[in-house]
C-alpha positions in Angstrom: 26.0 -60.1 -57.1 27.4 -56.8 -57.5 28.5 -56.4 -53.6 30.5 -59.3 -54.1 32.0 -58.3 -57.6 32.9 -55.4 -55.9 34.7 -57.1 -52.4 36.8 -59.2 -55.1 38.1 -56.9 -57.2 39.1 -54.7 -54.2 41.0 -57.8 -52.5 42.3 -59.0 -56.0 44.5 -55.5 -56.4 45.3 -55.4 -53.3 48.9 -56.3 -53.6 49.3 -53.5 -56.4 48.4 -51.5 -54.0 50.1 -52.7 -50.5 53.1 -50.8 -50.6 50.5 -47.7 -49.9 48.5 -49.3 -47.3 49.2 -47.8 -43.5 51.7 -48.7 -40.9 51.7 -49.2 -37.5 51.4 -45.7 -36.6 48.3 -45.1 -39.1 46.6 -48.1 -37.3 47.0 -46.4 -34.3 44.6 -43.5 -35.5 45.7 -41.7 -38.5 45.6 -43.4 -41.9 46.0 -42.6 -46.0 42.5 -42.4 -47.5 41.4 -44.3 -50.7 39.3 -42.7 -53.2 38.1 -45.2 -56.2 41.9 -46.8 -56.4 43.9 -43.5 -56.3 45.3 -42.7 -53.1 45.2 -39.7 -51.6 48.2 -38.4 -49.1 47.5 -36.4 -46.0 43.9 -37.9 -45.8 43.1 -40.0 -42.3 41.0 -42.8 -41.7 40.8 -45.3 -38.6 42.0 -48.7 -39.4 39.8 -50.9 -36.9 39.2 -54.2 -37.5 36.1 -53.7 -35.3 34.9 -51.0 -37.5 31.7 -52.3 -37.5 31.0 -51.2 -33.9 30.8 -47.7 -35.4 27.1 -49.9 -36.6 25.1 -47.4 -34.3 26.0 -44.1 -36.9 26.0 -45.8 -39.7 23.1 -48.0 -39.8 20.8 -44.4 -39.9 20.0 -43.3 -44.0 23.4 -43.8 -44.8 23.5 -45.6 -48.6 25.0 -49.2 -48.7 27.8 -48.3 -51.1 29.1 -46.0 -48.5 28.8 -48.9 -45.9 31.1 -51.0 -48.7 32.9 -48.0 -49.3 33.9 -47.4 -45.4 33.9 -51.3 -44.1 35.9 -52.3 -47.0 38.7 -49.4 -46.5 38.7 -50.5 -42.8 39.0 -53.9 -42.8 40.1 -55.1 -46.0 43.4 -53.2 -45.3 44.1 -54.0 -42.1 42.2 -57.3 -41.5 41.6 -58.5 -45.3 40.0 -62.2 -43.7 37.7 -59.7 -42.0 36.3 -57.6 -45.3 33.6 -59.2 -46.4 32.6 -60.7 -43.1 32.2 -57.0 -42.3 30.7 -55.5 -45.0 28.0 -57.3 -44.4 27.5 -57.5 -41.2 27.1 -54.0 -41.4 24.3 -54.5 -43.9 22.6 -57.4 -42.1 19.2 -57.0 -39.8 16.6 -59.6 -39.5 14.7 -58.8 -42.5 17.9 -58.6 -44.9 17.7 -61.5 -46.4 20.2 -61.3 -48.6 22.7 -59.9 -46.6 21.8 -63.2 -44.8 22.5 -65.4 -47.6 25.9 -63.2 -48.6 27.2 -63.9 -44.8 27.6 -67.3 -45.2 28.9 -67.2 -49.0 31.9 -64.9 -48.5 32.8 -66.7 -45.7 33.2 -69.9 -47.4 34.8 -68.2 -49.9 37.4 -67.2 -48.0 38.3 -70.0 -46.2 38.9 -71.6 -49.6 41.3 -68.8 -50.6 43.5 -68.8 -47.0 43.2 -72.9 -47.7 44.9 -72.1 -51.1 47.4 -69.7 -49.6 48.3 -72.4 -46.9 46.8 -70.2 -44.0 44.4 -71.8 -40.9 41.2 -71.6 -42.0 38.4 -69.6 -40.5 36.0 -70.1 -37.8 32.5 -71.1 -40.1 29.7 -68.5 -40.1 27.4 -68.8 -37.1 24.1 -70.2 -38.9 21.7 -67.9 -36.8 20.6 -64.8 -37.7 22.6 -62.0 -36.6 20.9 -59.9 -34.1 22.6 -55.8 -34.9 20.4 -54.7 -31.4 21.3 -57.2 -29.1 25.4 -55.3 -29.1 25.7 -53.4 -24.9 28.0 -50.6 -25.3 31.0 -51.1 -22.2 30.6 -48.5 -19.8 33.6 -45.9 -20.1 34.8 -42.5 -19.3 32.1 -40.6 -21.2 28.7 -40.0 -18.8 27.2 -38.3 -21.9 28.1 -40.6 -24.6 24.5 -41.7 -25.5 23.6 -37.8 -26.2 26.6 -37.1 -27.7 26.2 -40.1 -30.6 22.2 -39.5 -30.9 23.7 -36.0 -31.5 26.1 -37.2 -34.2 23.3 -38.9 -35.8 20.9 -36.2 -35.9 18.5 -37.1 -33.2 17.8 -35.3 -30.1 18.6 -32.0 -31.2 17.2 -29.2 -28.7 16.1 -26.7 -31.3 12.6 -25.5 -30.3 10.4 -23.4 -31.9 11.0 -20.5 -29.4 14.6 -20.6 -29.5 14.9 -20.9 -33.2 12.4 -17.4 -32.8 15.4 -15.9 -31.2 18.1 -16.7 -33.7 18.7 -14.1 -36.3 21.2 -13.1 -39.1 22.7 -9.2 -39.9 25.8 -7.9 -40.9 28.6 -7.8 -39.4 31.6 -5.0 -39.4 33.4 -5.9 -36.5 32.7 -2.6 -34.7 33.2 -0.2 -37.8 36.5 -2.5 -38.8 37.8 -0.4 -41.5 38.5 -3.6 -43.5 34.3 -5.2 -43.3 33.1 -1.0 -43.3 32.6 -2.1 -47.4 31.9 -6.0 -47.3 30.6 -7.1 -43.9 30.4 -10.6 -43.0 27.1 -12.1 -43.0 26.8 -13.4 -39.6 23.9 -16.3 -38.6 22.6 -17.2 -35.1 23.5 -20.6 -34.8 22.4 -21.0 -31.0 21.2 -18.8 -28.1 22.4 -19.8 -25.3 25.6 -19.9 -25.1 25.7 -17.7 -28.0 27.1 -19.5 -31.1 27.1 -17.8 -34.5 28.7 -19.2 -38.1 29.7 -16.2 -40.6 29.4 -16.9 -44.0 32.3 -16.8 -46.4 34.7 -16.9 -44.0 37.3 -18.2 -46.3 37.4 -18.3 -49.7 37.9 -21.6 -52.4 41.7 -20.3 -53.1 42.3 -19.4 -49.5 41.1 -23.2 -48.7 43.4 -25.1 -50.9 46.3 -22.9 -50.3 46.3 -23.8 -46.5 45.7 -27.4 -46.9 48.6 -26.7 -49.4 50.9 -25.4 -46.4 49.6 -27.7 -43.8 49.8 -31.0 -46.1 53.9 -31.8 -45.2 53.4 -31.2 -41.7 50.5 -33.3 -41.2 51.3 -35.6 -37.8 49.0 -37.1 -35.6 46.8 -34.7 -33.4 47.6 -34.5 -29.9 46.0 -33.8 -26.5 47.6 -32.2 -23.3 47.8 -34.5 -20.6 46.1 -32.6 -17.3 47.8 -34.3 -15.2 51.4 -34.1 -16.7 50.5 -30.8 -19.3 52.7 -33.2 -22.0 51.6 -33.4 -25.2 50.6 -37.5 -25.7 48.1 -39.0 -28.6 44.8 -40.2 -27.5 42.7 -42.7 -29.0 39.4 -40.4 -28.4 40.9 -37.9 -30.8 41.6 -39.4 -34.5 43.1 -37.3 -37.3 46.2 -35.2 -38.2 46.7 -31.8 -37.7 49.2 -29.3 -38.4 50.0 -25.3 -37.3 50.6 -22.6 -39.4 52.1 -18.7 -38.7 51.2 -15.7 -39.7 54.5 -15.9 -41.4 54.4 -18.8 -43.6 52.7 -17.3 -46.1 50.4 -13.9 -46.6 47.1 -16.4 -46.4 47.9 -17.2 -43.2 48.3 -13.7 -42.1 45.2 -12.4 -44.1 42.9 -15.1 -42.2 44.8 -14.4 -38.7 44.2 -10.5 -39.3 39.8 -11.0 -40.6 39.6 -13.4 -37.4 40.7 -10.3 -35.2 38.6 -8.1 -37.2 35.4 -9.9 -37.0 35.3 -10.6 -33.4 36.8 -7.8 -32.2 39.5 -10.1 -29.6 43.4 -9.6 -30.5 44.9 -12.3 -31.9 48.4 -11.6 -31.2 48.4 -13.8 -27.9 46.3 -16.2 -29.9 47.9 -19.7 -30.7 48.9 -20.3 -34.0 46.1 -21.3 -37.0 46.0 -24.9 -36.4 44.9 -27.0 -39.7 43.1 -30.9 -38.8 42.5 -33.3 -41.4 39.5 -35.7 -40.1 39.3 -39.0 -42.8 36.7 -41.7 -42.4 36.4 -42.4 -38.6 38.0 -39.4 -37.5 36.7 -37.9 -34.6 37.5 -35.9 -31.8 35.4 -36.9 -28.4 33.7 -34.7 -25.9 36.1 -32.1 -24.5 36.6 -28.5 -23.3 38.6 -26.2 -24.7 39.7 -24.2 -22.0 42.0 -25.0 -19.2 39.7 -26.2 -16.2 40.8 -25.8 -12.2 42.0 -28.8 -11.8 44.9 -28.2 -14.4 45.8 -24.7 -14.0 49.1 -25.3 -15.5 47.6 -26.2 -19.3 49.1 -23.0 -20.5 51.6 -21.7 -18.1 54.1 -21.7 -20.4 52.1 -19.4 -23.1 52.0 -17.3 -20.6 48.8 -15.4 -22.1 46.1 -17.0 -19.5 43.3 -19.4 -20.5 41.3 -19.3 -24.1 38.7 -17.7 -24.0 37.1 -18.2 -27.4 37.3 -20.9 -30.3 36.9 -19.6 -34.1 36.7 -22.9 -35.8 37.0 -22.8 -39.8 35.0 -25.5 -41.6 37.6 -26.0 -44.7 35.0 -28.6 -46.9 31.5 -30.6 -47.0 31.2 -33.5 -45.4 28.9 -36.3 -47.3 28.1 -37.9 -43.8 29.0 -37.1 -40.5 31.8 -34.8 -39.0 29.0 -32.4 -36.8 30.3 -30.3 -34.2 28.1 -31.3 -31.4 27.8 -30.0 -27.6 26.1 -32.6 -25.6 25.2 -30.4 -22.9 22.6 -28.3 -24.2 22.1 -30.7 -27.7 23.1 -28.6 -30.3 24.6 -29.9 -33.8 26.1 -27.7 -36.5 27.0 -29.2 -39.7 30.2 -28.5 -42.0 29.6 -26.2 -44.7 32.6 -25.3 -46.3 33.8 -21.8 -46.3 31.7 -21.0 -43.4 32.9 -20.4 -39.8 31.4 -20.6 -36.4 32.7 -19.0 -32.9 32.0 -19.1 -29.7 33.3 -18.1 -26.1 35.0 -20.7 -23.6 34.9 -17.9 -20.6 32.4 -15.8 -18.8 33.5 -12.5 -18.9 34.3 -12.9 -15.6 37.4 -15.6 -16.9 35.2 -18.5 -15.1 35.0 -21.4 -17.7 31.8 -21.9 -19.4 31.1 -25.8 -18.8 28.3 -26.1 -21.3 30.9 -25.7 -24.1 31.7 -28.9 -24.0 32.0 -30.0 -27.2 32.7 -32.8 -29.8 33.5 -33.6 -33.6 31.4 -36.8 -34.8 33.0 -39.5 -36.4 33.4 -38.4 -40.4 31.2 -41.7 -42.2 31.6 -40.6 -45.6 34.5 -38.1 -47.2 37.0 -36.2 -45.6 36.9 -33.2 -43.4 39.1 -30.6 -43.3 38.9 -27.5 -40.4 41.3 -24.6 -39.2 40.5 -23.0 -35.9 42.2 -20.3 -33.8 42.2 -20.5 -30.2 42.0 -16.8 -28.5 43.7 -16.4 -25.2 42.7 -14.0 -22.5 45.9 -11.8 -22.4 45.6 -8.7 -24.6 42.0 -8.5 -24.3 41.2 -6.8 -21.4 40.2 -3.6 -23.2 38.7 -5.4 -26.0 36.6 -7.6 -23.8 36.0 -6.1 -20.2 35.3 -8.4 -16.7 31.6 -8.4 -16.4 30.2 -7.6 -12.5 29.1 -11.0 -11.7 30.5 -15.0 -12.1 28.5 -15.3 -15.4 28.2 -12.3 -17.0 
């Protein structure tokens, strides 16, 4: 059987390979990445021995060497008594017969192996047939939760005929920028309302690898700002690593910072620096707003250049499954394509918050997604972007 060929011969290099497995802190949310037994720095994935409740993505057209391919990664290295149990439990529904049949094999087989090593056996399989649809989600924190993972799955997408009519594509020269007057950007109509767009060659193949090049060292677990407190803490609802990079750290850096300002027009110089994320399998990023809302006024006091009021959000590589940007509210999906870029605003022009820009990144399934965004504050663009004469103008 060449599933189980291929659960052995993982488990049987695994101590070759332990001294690169995660730690603590990569359990926690961040992890090294393995690619066909060479291991890849800088990479995340989310070490969960309950991967398998990720079941609802993954169970939709995704190929069952890339459920071995994430179950195994997830459990063999943090939970190797759990691997195979997993991987197919992942595969199993009522009609799988041999996933069935595998269940019960793999477990025996490793209670003879943990016998061997002198470790307390395992609980034997549970001879009925395992029942994937009879799993109830816990209530949480997220009153949108079942939009926003039909979203991540592809399903429920609001995209009608008469709005896709209003979606076009042109040129772009960033108001007769004297630096897009010879090579505009080909900009695309990504949604309507709010108005989303993704530009085209955004970023170029060289200009890719040289910031994950500069970002790679400083690669940390991503944080979030407490509202309460404003401190920066980690959060399990946001899993991967990110970095930031100035406009001084390399001419790149301030090539990309400078097109941004030309494309949309908005200064960037109160603008935060370009941060650089690193999403590996299971990293994700759960529904959230990007601005600052009333009820935690101080988010960016200590900027001191007022709320952001738009999100450029560079997509830096393909994703073979998973990773969509998706905004719940209205139920609009847009998918990585590398080198590509899509923007939006997080204000009225009136500085009110736009709530329907709540947004999320979907867990990555398959591959590794890398993104650079810039986050535009208010001050400096009062000229550039002028109040409009009502609340949501």
């Amino acid at each position: 059987c060449w599933l189980a060929l291929k659960v052995l011969g993982f488990i049987s290099n695994m101590s070759v390979h332990r001294q690169y497995f995660p730690d603590d802190e990569d359990e926690k949310g961040a992890a090294i990445r393995k690619y066909n037994s060479h291991i890849k720095s800088h990479e995340t994935l989310i070490c969960d021995p309950g991967a398998q409740n990720y079941g609802p993505y993954i169970l939709h057209g995704i190929q069952e060497k890339y459920l071995m391919r994430f179950c195994c990664c997830c459990c063999c290295i943090s939970q190797p008594v759990n691997c195979m149990s997993c991987a197919v439990r992942a595969l199993a529904d009522p009609s799988h017969q041999r996933a069935g049949t595998n269940l019960r094999y793999f477990e025996q087989l490793l209670s003879k192996e943990l016998r061997a090593r002198g470790q307390s056996q395992q609980e034997p399989a549970d001879e009925r047939p395992i029942q994937l649809d009879t799993y109830e989600r816990p209530k949480d924190y997220l009153p949108e939760r079942e939009v926003y993972e039909a979203l991540c799955r592809g399903e429920g997408v609001k995209m009608t005929q008469k709005r896709r009519s209003r979606l076009f594509c042109r040129y772009q020269d960033g108001n007769r920028s004297p630096r897009l007057l010879l090579k505009p950007m080909k900009e695309e109509d990504e949604w309507d309302s709010p108005h989303i767009v993704r530009y085209l060659e955004a970023l170029s193949d060289e200009e890719i690898e040289k910031i994950k090049e500069l970002a790679k060292p400083n690669l940390a677990r991503a944080t979030v700002r407490d509202p309460k407190t404003g401190v920066l803490t980690v959060a399990h609802y946001r899993v991967s690593k990110s970095a930031w990079l100035e406009g001084e750290d390399d001419p790149v850096i301030a090539r990309v910072n400078q097109r941004i300002e030309d494309i949309t027009g908005l200064s960037v110089d109160t603008a935060e620096l370009l941060q650089v994320a690193n999403y590996g399998v299971g990293g994700q990023y759960e529904p959230h707003y990007d601005f600052s809302r009333k009820d935690e006024p101080d988010a960016f006091v200590s900027l001191g250049t007022g709320n952001r009021v738009a999100t450029f959000l560079n997509y830096m590589s393909d994703v073979e499954a998973g990773g969509a940007t998706v905004f719940p509210d209205f139920g609009a999906a847009i998918w990585p394509r590398k080198g590509t870029a899509v923007f939006w605003y997080n204000l009225f022009k009136s500085g009110e918050g736009d709530y329907r820009t709540r947004h999320a990144a979907c867990p990555v399934l398959v591959g590794s997604k890398w993104v650079s965004n810039k986050w535009i504050h208010e001050r400096g663009q009062e000229f550039r972007r002028p109040c409009g004469l009502t609340e949501v103008d």
